[in-house]
DODO-546908 format. One line per field, with one value per residue (C-alpha): x, y, z; residue in one letter; residue number from 1. Coordinates in steps of 0.25 Angstrom, whole numbers. Layout:
# residues N
u c(X, ...)
v c(Y, ...)
w c(Z, ...)
residuo c(A, ...)
num c(NUM, ...)
//
This chain:
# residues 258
u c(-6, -16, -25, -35, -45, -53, -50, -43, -36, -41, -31, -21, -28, -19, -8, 2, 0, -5, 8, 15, 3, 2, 16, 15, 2, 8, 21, 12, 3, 15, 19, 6, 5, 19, 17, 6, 10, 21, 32, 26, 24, 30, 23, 30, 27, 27, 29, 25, 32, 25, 29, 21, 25, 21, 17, 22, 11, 15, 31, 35, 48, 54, 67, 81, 92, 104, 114, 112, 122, 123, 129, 143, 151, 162, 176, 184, 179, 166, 171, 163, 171, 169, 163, 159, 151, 136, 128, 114, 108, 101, 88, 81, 72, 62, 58, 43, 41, 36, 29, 32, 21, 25, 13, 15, 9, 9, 12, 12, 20, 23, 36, 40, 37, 35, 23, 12, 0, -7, -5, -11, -14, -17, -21, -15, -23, -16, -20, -36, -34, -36, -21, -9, -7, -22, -18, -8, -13, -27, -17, -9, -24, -30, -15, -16, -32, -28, -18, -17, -13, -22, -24, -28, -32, -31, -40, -37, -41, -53, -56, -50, -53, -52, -48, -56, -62, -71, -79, -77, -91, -86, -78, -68, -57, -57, -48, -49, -46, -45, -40, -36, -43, -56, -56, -63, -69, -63, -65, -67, -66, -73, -68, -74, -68, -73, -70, -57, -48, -51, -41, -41, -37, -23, -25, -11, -9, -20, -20, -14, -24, -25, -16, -24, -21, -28, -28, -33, -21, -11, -15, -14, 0, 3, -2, 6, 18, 17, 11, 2, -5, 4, 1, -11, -22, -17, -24, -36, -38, -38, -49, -54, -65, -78, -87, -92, -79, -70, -80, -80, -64, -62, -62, -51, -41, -30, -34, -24, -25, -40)
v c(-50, -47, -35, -35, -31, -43, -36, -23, -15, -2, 4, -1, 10, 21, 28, 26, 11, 9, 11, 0, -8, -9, -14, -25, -30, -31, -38, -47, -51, -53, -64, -71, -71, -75, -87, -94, -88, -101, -101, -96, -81, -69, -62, -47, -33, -22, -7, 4, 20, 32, 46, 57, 72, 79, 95, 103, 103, 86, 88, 79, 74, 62, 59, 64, 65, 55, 65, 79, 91, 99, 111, 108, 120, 123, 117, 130, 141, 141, 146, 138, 133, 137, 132, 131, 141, 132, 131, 133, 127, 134, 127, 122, 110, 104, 88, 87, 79, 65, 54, 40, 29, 14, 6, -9, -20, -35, -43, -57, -61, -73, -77, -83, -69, -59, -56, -47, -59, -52, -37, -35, -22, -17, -1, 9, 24, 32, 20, 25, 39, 47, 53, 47, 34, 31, 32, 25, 12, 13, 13, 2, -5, -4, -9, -22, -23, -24, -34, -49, -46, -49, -37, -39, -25, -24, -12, -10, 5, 10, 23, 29, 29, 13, 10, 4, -2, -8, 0, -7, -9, -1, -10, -5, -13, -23, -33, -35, -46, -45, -56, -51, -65, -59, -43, -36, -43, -42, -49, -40, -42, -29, -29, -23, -16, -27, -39, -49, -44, -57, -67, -64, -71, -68, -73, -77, -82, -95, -104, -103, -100, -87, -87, -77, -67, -67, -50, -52, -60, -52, -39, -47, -50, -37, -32, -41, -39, -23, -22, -12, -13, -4, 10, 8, 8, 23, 29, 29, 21, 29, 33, 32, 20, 23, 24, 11, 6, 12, 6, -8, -7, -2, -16, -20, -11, -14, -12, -2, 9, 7)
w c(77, 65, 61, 73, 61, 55, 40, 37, 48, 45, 54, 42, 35, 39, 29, 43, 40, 27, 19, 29, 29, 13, 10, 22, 16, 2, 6, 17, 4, -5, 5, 6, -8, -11, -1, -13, -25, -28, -37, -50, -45, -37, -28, -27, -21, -30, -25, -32, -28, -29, -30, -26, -27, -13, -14, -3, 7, 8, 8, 19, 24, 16, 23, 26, 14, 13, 14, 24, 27, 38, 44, 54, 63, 53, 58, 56, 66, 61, 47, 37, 25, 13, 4, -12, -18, -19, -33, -30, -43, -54, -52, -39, -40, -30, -31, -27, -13, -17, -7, -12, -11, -11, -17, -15, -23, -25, -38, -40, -51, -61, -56, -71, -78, -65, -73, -64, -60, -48, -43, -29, -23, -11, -12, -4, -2, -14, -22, -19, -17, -30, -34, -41, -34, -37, -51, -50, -46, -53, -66, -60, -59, -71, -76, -68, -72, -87, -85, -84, -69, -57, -47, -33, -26, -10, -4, 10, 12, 15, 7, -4, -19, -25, -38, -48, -57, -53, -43, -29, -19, -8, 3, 15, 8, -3, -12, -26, -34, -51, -60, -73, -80, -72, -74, -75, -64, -49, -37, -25, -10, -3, 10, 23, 35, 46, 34, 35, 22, 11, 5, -10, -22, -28, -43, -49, -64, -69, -64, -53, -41, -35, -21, -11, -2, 13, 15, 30, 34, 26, 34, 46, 43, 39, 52, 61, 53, 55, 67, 64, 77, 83, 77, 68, 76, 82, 71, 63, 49, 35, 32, 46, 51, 50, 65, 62, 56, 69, 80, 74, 70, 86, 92, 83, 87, 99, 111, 116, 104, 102)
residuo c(X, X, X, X, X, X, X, X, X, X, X, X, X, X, X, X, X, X, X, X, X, X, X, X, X, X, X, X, X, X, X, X, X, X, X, X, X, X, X, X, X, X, X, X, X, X, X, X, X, X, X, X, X, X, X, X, X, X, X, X, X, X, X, X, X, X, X, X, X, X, X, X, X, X, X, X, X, X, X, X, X, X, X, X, X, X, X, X, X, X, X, X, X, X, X, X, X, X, X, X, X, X, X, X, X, X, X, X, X, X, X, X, X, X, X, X, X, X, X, X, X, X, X, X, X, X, X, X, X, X, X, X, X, X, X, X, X, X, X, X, X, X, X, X, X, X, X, X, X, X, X, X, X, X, X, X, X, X, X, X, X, X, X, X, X, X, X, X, X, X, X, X, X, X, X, X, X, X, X, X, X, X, X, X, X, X, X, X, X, X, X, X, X, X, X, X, X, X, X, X, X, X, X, X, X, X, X, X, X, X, X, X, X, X, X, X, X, X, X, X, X, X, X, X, X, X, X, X, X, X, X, X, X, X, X, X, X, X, X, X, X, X, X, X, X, X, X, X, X, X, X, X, X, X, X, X, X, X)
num c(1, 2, 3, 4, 5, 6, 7, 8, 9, 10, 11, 12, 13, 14, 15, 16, 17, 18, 19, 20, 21, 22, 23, 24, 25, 26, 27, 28, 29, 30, 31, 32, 33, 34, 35, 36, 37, 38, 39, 40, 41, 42, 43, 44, 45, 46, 47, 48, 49, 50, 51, 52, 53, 54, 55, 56, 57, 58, 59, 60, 61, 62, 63, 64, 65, 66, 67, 68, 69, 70, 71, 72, 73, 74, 75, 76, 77, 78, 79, 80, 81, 82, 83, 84, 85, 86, 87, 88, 89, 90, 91, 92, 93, 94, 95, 96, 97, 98, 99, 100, 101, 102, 103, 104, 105, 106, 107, 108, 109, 110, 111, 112, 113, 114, 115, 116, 117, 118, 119, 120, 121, 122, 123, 124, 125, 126, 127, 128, 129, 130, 131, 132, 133, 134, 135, 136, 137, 138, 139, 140, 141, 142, 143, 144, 145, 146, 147, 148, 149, 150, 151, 152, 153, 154, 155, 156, 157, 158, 159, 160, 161, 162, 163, 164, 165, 166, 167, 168, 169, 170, 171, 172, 173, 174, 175, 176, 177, 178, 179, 180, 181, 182, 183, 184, 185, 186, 187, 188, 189, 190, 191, 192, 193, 194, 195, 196, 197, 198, 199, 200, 201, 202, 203, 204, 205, 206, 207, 208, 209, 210, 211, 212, 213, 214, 215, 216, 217, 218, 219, 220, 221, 222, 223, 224, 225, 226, 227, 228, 229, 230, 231, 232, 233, 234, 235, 236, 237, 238, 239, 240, 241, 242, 243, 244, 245, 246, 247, 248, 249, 250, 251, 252, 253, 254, 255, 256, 257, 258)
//
């Protein structure tokens, strides 16, 4: 069944859910989009790793190793066998905990030259909280932005720091649409909580028309795919609804966990 939200599902808007939620999105979009691209393009997702040093305090457990040893009764009486004399090793070294981000993409390519014709984005929290990843993507951006490559940016987080240029009028979500024949003007769908998520122009090369890409009933597919309606609604949305926002969103929610 789909999203019982007529737009966004804020409840998506948790870090348990987000992660999973992100990469079925991107693949789900890959698909629409792939269905009208016809033959003189690919349409291919793109996955970005990032490696972040932990300090102590967020040290956490990673997993078990590919090869253990442990201690057995000896089989002589309880007489260990000797052994070789051990080398302890004249220096000790200590690899720094990282956490590893995946960051998915999509990139419709010209299937003649794999040349890069559209990128499309959907933004995850690092990309709008200030640190590396932030960085990272706002220098992917501007790289994208002075190209002959069109760029279509998803927001579907509330909070957190945008990127820019240009300066965006404040919305819950939004989507944005730049063509590098049009830069440095942008088309922008500002998006609000209680709104149906828009179908947005996906430019391609001239003069072939733009294909589109129908963000509502992508989620919806995402949501019956996953089903998300199992363990979402146990917690709250990040950052939390608003009063105004929770009584409103509180209809929507199944009946047994409301």
């Amino acid at each position: 069944m789909p999203s019982p939200f007529p737009g966004m599902n804020p409840y998506l808007e948790q870090n348990d859910a987000w992660e999973d939620f992100h990469h079925e999105f991107i693949t789900r979009a890959r698909e629409t989009l792939a269905e009208q691209v016809g033959q003189d393009y690919v349409v291919k997702v793109e996955v970005r790793l990032y490696l972040y040093e932990l300090s102590a305090e967020e040290r956490r457990f990673f997993g078990q190793a590919d090869v253990g040893v442990a201690a057995i009764p000896a089989a002589n009486g309880g007489q260990a066998t000797p052994s070789p004399t051990l080398v302890t090793a004249p220096v000790q070294l200590t690899l720094p905990a990282v956490e590893v981000e995946r960051h998915s993409s999509i990139e419709i390519r010209d299937r003649r030259n794999r040349r890069v014709i559209t990128v499309i984005e959907l933004l995850s929290p690092s990309n709008k909280t200030p640190g590396d990843d932030l960085g990272d993507y706002a220098g992917k951006r501007r790289e994208v932005l002075a190209s002959p490559v069109h760029l279509v940016e998803i927001d579907l987080r509330r909070g957190g720091q945008r990127p820019s240029p240009p300066l965006l009028p404040s919305s819950d979500y939004y989507a944005l649409v730049s063509r590098y024949e049009d830069r440095p003007r942008m088309g922008l769908w500002p998006i609000g909580l209680r709104e149906r998520l828009p179908v947005i122009p996906v430019p391609l090369t001239a003069p072939d028309p733009d294909i589109s890409l129908d963000l509502q009933a992508v989620l919806h597919r995402v949501y019956d795919a996953a089903g998300y309606a199992k363990y979402i609604y146990r917690d709250t949305p990040e950052p939390p609804l608003r009063p105004e926002e929770a009584e409103w969103a509180r209809p929507f929610l199944p009946a047994t966990d409301q």
